[in-house]
N, C-alpha and C positions, 0 to 999 in steps of 0.2 A: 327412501328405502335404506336399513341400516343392511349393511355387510355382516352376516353371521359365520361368529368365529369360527365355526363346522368349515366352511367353507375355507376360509383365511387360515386355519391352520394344514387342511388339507394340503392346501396346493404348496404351504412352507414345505410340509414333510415330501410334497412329491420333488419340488426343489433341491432337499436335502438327495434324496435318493437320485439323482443324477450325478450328486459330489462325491458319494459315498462310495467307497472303497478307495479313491484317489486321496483322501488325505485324511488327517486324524477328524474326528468329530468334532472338537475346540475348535475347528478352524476354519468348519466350511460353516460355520454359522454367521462369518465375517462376508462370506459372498451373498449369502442369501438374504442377511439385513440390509448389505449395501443396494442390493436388486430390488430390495423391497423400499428402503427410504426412495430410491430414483421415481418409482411409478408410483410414488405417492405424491409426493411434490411436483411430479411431473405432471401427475391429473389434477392440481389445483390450478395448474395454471399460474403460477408466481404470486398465489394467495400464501405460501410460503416463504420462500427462494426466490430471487431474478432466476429466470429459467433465459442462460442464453442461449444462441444462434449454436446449435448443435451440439446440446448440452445437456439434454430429454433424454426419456426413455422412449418416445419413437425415434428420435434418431438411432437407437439400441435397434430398432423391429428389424430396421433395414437393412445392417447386418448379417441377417439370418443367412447361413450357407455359405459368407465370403470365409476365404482361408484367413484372411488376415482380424477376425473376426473381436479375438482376443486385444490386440495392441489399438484397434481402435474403440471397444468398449473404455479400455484405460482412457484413451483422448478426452469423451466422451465427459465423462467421469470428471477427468482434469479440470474439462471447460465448467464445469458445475461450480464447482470445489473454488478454483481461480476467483470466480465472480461473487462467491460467497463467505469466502474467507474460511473455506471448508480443505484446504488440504491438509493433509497428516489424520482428516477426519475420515470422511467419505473413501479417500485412497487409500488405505488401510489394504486392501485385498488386491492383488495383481491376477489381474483375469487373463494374462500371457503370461502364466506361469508354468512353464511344460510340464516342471517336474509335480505339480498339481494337477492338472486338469489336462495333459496327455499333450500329446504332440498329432500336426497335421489333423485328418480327418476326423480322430474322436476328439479334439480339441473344438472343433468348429462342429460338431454333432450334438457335445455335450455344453455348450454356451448358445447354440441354436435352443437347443430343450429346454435351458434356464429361458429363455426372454419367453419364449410360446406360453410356459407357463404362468407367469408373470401377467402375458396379455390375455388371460378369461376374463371373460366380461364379467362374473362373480367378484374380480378383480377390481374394477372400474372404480374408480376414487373418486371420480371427476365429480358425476352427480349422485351418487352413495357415500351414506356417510354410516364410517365405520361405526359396528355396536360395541359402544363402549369408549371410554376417551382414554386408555394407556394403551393405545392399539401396537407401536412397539416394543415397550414394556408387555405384556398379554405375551407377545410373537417369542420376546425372548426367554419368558418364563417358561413357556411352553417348549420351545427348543433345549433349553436347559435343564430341561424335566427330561426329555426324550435320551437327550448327549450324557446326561449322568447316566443312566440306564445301559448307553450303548457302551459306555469307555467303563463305569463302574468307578469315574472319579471326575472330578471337575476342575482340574486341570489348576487349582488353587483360584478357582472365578468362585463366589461367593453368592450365590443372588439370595435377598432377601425376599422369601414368599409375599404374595400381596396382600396374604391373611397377617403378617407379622407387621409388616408396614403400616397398615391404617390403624394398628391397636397402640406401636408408637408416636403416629401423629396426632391420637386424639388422648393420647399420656402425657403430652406435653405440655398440653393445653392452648396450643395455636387453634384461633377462630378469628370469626371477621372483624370481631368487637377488642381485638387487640392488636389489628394490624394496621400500621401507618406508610405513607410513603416509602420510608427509613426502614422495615422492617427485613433483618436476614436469617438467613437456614442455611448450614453449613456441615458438610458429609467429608469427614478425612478419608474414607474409603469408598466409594457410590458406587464402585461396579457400574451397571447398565443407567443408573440412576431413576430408577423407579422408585427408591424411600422416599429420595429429596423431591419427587415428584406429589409422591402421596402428601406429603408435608405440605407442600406448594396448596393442592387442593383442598386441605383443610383449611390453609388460609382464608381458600375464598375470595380474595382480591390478589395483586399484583405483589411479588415478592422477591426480592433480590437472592438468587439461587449462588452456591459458592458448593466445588465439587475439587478435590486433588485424588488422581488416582493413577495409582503406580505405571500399572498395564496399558501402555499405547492403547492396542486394540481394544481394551476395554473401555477407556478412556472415550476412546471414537463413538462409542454404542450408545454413551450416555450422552453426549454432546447431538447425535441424531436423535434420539428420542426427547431432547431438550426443543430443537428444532420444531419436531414434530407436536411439540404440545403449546406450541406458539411463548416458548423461552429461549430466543434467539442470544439476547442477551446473559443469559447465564454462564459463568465463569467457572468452565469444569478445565482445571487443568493438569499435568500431565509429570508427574513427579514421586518421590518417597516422601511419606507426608510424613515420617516420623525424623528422618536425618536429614529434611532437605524443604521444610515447611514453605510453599510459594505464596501464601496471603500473611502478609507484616505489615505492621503499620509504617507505611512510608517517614513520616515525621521523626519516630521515637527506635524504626526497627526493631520494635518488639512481635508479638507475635498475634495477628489479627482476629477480634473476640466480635462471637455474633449474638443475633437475639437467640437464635435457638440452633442447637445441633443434634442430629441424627450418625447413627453409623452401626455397622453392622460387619467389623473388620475381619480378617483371616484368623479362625480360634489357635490360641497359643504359640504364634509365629517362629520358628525357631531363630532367624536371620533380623530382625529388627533392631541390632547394635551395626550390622553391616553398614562398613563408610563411615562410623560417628561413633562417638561414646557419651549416655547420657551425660556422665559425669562433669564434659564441658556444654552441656546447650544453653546455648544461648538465650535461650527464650524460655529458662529459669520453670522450664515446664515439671519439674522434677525436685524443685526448692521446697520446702519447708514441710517432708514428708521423712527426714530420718533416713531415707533408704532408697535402693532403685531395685525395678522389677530386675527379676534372677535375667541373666544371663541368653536363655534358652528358651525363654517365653514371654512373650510382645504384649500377654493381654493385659495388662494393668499399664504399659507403654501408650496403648491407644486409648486409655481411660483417662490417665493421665494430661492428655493430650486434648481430650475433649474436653476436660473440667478447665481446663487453661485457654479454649479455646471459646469461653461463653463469657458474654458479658458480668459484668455485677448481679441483675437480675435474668439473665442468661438462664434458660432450660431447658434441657438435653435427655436422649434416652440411646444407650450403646445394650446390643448385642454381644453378652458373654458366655464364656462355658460354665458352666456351673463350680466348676473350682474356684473360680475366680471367691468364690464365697467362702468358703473353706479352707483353701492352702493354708501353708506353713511358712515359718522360716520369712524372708523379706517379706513377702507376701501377704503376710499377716504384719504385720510392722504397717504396713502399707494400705490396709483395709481400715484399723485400725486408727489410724489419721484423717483418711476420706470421714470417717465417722464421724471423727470427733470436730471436724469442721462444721459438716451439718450438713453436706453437699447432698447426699443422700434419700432422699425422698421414698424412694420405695423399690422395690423389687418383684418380679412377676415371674415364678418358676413357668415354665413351657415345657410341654410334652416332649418327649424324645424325638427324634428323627424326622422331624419338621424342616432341617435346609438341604438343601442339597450338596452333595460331598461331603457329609458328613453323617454321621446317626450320632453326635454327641448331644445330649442334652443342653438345654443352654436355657440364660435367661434374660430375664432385660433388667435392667439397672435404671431409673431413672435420676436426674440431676438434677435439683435446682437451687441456684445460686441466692435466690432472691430467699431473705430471713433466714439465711441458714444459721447464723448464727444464735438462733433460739430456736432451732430444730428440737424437741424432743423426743421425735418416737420417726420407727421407718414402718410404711405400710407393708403389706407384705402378701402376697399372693400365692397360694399353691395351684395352679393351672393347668399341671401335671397328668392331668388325668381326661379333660375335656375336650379330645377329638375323633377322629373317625379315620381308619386307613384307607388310603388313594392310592391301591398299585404298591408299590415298594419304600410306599413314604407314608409318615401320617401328615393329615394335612386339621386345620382348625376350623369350624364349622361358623355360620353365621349366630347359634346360639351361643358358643363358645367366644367369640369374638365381642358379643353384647355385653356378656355376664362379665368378660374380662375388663372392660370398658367400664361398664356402668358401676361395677364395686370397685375399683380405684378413684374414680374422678368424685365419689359421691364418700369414700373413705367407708364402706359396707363392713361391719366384719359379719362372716360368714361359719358356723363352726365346720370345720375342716377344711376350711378352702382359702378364709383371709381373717387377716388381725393385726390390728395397730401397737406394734412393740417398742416399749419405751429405751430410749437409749441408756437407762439406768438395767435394765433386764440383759440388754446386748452387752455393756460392760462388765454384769457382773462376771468373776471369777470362775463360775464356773460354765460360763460363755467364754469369756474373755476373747470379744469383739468377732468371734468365728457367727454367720451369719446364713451357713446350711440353715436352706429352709425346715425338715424336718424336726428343727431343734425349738422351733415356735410353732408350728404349725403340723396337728398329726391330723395326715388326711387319709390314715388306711380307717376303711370301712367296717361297722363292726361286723363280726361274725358271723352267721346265716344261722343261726343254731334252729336246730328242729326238735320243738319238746315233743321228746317220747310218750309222755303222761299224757297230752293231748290228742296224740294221733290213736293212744289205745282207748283213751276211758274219755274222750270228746271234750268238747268244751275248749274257749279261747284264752290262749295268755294275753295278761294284761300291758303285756311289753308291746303285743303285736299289734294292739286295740292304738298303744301310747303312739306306737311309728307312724299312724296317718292324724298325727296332730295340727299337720296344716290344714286339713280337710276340718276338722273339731274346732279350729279358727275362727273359719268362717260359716259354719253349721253348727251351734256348740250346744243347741238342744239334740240333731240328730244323734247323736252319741248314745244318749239315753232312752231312745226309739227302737234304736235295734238293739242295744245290748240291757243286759241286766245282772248283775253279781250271782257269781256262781255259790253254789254250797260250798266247792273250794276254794281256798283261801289261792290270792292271787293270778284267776281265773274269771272270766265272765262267762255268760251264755246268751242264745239270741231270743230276743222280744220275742220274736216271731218264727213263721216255717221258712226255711231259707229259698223257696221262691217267692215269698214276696218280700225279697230284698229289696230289686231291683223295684218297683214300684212304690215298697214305704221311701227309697229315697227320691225317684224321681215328685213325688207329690205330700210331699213335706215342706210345712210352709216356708222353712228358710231358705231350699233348692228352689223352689218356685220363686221366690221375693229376689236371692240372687241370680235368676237366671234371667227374671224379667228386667233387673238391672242393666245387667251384661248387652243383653239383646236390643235394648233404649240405648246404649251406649255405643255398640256395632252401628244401629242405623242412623244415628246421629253422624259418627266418623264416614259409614258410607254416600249419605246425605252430602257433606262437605266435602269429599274426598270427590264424587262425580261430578261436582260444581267445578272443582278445585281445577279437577285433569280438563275437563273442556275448555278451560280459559288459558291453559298452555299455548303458548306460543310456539311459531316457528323456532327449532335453535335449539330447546333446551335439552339439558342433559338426560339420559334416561336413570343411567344410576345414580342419581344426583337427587331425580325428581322422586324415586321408590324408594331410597332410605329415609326421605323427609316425610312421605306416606307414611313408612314402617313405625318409623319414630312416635308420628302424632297418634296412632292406633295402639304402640305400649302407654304411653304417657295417660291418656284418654283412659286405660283401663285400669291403668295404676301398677300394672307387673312389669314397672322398668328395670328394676334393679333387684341384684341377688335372685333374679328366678333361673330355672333347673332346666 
């Protein structure tokens, strides 16, 4: 029986609302992940973690009501952490913190009410297995959704929605049929580390994870949720990854290059020279580009940083603001050369107000090092327009998410939405290397115009007849069924009375021949598709197994790519 997130987010937020009003919102999300990784690993039973001798979350139950409630949850915690090589991780949050969580009586009231909740049996991990496999990634998106809402900022924590993440992982082009033992993914910023997770599962097999990220506590989020998704071994460590890089190549002290990298850093940093100055790094990450990012803003720092951080054939996809495409001044000097190397692959404009702590638009950039040097054209996507509002944010839809997917990896062009721009168009002069999407790509809609002449003296314009051209496609005698040339010039009229529209098209031979296609085609996929799900085994994944469903049912009909 899986655990539904209705359930699993509830009792977060009723956890949250015990913490609430004792300290800022950033920061009781630290006790309730911590309370939440304990009774998770707790109910597997050391199918995670050694769980030692007083190191559970029932040793937590027992607790309930002692005054000293607090200082020995910490113990608690310690023995965990100790035996796991988890301190600085898990101990993150001090549960005898008065000036948090109160002193005496509401101290031990309100750490009594965290564990009770904690122990609903809707809880129970032991023999429930959660729906869905980023079950703390999921906890944290959803708290981070909530926390921005309440504070109105996000405290400079960054998360990457899950809708942005898997359209990065399959831009890359990591799958199983390119991964080797040897195979790495590498995030200079990871936040909770839900990208490099996304990443990880595109893989599909086993994959060596590499994470540096500024923020202890957040550091700690991604290192549990690494845990949690059985990547014990993954090296998420704990530093300034722009003045203080901790993965170098031991041998040479250069600076450590992966199979592929993600990231999705702080938009336009002001503090990113703090401690260092490009101008001496060592790790030449900033060589043979003419320039260094202005002063006052990081984002070409962390692009930088990622193109330097990918092997020869290395490829990578960073979240940027959309200046990044347009600025001036070094900026452009600096676009400019990415260009003209070749590094550049493609770009995918994103709707506005899609992350949280932010409403800046932004885009993805993609990298890839491999034949860059016979690069000539960057793909180019306007995206802009393809989602739906969620509350105070827009969020990206599962259509959205396809169309985005399926016309970059297939190189689709679409009119108004994508198109492959030759790096002879980007250089010209009166581009000169500036790479705002509007400037190749016009996706404003045309006009709604309503002819006056038609609404008075009847009859169809032939504009309107031209706009369901994809329909005339794949019907292309229907056309001539209903309509028929008006006495005025650029104008049709209808074959018939307009009720029997709806029937001359339902029983017209090419509706009938496509549809009898279609319906051969559906019972065929649902033929194979109930064979298919019955021979599941114990174990497998649910959304693992429904997008591979989804897939073979576009594929089958032929409407994978560029549909609306």
């Amino acid at each position: 029986m899986a655990i539904k997130k209705s359930e699993l987010y509830s009792s977060l937020w009723a956890s949250c609302d015990e913490l609430r009003g004792s300290m800022d919102a950033s920061q009781y999300k630290d006790y309730v992940l911590v309370l939440l990784f304990m009774k998770y690993v707790s109910d597997k039973g050391g199918a995670l973690v050694d769980i030692p001798k007083g190191g559970s979350f029932k040793d937590m139950v027992n607790l309930k009501g002692q005054s000293d409630i607090g200082d020995k949850i910490n113990k608690i915690i310690g023995e965990l952490a100790k035996a796991n090589d988890l301190t600085g991780v898990i101990t993150v949050a001090d549960f005898n913190d008065d000036e948090k969580l109160g002193k005496g009586k509401e101290k031990v009231d309100r750490l009594s009410n965290l564990i009770e909740i904690f122990e609903k049996p809707e809880l129970d991990f032991s023999s429930n297995r959660a729906e869905g496999d980023d079950i703390l990634g999921d906890a944290y998106e959803y708290l981070m959704r909530h926390f921005a809402t309440e504070s109105g900022k996000s405290k400079g924590q960054f998360y990457t929605p899950a809708e942005v993440s898997r359209i990065m992982a399959k831009v890359i082009g990591i799958n199983p049929h390119k991964i080797t033992g040897q195979t790495t993914v590498y995030d200079p910023t990871p936040g909770s580390g839900s990208l490099l997770l996304k990443v990880a599962d595109g893989a599909g097999k086993s994959i060596s994870i590499y994470g540096q990220e500024n923020d202890n506590a957040t550091r700690a989020l991604a290192v549990m949720n690494m845990w949690l998704h059985g990547n014990p071994a993954s090296e998420i460590v704990q530093g300034n990854t722009l003045a203080s890089p901790q993965f170098t190549d031991e041998s040479t002290g250069e600076l450590k290059q992966f199979d592929y990298a993600v990231a999705n850093p702080p938009f336009s940093y002001k503090a990113w020279m703090n401690g260092w100055h490009p101008a001496n790094d060592i790790y030449k990450r900033f060589e043979g580009y003419d320039a260094l990012p202005p002063k006052k803003n990081g984002d070409f720092a962390f692009l930088l940083h990622l193109i330097k951080s990918l092997k020869s054939k290395g490829k990578g996809c960073i979240v940027m603001p959309l200046g990044v495409l347009f600025r001036g001044n070094t900026e452009a000097d600096l676009r400019k050369k990415i260009i003209q190397k070749g590094y550049i692959k493609g770009i995918i404009g994103l709707p506005p107000n899609l992350f949280y702590g932010t409403g800046i638009a932004a885009c993805l950039i993609v990298i890839d090092k491999e034949d860059a040097q016979h690069r000539k054209d960057i793909f180019m996507i306007d995206a802009g327009k393809g989602f739906i509002k969620d509350g105070n944010k827009n969020r990206l839809r599962e259509q959205d998410i396809h169309k985005i997917v399926d016309t970059f990896n297939n190189r689709i062009e679409i009119p108004k939405y994508s198109r492959i721009i030759p790096i002879s168009e980007i250089a010209d002069p009166k581009n000169d290397y500036n790479l705002n999407i509007p400037r190749y790509i016009d996706s404003q809609e045309a006009e709604d115009l309503q002819d006056i002449e038609a609404h008075l003296l009847g009859d169809i314009p032939n504009h309107d007849i031209d706009d369901l051209g994809k329909y005339w496609e794949v019907y292309p005698t229907l056309k001539s069924a209903l309509f028929k040339p008006s006495k005025r010039k650029n104008y049709s009229a209808l074959c018939i009375a307009k009720e029997e529209i709806k029937n001359t098209i339902f029983h017209h031979p090419e509706f009938t021949a496509f549809s009898k296609k279609m319906n051969a085609v559906f019972d065929k996929w649902k033929k194979e598709t109930t064979a298919y799900t019955k021979a599941l085994n114990k174990g497998f994944h649910p959304k693992q197994e429904i997008y591979k469903i989804s897939e073979n049912l576009l594929h089958s009909t032929g409407f994978c790519v560029g549909t609306n």
